[in-house]
C-alpha positions, 0 to 999 in steps of 0.5 A: 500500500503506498498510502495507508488510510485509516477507516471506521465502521462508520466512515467505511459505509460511507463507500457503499457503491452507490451514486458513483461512490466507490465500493470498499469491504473490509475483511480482516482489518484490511480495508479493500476497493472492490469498486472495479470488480465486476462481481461489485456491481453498485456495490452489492455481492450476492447480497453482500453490500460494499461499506461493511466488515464481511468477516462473518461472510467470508467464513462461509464463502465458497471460495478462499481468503486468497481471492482478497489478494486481488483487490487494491487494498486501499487501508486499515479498519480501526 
């Protein structure tokens, strides 16, 4: 990351995809831009939505942690 930023829970829902805001996730403690992915689209994943911690999901996703390495990690959840 060449800049770390720093997100609350509250200021992380501010970036929900919606109206052309970007969509971040944070999964981990790590804040994550899942605005270009095209599973993303305005913000929601199989009714995941952007602007919210998915620990709890990612547990029961049918995929593995190592998907999150291919998104741009853009900070810290605090």
């Amino acid at each position: 990351m060449a800049e770390t930023k720093t997100f609350t829970t509250v200021q992380l829902a501010e970036f929900n995809g919606k109206n052309g805001k970007p969509a971040y996730i944070a999964y981990k403690g790590t804040v994550y831009d899942v605005t270009e992915s095209p599973q993303w689209l305005d913000g929601d994943h199989l009714g995941h939505e952007a602007g919210n911690e998915l620990n709890d999901q990612m547990e029961i996703a049918p995929h593995s942690d190592d998907v999150m390495e291919r998104m741009k990690k853009v900070g810290t959840l605090v």
